[in-house]
C-alpha positions as CSV (number, residue, x, y, z in Angstrom):
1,X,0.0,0.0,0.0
2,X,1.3,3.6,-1.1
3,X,-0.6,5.4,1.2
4,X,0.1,8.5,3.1
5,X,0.0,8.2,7.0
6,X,-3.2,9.3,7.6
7,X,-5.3,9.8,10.7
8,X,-8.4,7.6,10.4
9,X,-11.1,7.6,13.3
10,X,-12.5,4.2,14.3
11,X,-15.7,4.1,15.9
12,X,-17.7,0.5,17.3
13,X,-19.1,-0.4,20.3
14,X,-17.5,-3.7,19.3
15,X,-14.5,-3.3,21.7
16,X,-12.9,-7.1,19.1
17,X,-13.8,-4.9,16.0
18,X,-12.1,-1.5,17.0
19,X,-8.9,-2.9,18.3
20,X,-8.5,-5.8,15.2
21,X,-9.1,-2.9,12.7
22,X,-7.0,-0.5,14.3
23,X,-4.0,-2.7,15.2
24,X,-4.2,-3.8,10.9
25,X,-4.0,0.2,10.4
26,X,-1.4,0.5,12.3
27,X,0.6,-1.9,10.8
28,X,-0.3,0.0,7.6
29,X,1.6,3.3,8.9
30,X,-2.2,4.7,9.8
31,X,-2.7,6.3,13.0
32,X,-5.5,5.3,14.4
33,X,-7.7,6.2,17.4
34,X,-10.6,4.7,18.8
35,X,-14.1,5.5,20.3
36,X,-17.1,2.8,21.4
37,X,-19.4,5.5,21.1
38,X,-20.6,8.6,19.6
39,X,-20.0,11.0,22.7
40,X,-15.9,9.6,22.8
41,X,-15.6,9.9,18.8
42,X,-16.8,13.8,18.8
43,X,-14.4,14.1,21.1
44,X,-11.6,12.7,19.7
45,X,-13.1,14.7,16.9
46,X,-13.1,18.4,18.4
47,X,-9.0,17.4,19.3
48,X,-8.1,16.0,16.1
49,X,-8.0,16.1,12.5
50,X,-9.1,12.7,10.8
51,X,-9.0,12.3,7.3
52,X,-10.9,9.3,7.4
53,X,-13.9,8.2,10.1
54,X,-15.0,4.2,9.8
55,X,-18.4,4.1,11.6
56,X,-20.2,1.2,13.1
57,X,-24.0,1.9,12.0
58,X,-25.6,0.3,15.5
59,X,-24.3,1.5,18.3
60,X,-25.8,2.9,21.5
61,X,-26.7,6.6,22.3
62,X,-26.7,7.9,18.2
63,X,-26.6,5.7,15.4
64,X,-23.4,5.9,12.6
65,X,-25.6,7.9,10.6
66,X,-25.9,10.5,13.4
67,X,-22.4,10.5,13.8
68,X,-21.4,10.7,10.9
69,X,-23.8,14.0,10.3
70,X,-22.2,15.3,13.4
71,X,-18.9,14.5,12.0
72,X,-19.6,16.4,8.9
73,X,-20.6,18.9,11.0
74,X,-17.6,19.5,12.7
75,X,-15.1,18.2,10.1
76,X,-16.8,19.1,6.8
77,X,-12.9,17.1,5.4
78,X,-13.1,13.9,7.0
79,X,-14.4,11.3,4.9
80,X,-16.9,8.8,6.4
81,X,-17.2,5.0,5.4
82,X,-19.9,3.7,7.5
83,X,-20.0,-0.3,8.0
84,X,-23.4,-2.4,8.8
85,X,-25.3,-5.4,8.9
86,X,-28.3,-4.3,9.9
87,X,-29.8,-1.0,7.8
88,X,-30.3,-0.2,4.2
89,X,-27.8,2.3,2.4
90,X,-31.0,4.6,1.4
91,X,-31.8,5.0,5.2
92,X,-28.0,6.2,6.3
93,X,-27.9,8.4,3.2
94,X,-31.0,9.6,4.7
95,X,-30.5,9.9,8.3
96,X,-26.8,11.1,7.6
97,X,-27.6,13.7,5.3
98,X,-25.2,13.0,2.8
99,X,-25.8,11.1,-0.7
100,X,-22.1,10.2,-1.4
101,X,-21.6,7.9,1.6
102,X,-19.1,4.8,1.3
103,X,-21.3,2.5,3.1
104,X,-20.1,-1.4,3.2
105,X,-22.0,-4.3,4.6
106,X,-20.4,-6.5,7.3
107,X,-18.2,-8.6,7.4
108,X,-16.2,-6.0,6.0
109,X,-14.0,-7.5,3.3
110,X,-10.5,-6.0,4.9
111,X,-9.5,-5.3,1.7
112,X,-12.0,-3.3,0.0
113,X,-11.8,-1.1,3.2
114,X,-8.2,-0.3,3.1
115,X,-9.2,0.0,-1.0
116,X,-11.7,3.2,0.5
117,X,-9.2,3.9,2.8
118,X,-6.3,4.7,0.6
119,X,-8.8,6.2,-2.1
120,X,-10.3,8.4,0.3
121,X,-7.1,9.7,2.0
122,X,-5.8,10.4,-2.0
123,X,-8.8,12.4,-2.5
């Protein structure tokens, strides 16, 4: 991968999930941080820059789509893939106010996410 070292949010309430994906980042040269919830990522968010935010869709207290509206909010840059097994992309378009959302279904195929990864932080 010929990426640069970018900062990419990771957000889950799957405590497995966040730390798998962000110890595979980190062995990518990402830097990655990590939040279980939507209160801890927009605060990681109002102390950092993150070029790239990967969202769980069901979590506790806001959704991913919430989030990621709040994120947009906040960090109009960032770019937000959002990752789910449960809702439809038309509803997190929707609910996250934007139409141009990476949205992939879970299990996340590792590879097409560092693929969005790299193609986001390009961008």
């Amino acid at each position: 991968m010929n990426q640069s070292a970018g900062s990419i949010l990771v957000v889950d309430d799957d405590i497995d999930n966040v730390a798998n994906l962000s110890d595979i980042l980190d062995d990518l040269g990402y830097h990655p941080y990590r939040a279980h919830d939507g209160t801890s990522a927009l605060g990681l968010v109002d102390s950092q820059k993150f070029d790239v935010a990967i969202v769980d869709y069901m979590m506790p207290e806001m959704n991913g789509a919430e989030l990621v509206a709040e994120i947009y909010k906040r960090q109009p840059a960032t770019k937000p893939i959002i990752v789910t097994g449960y809702a439809d992309e038309q509803q997190i378009a929707n609910e996250s106010n934007r139409s141009n959302l990476v949205i992939l279904r879970k299990p996340v195929d590792i590879k097409k996410l560092l693929k969005q990864i790299e193609d986001s932080i390009k961008r």
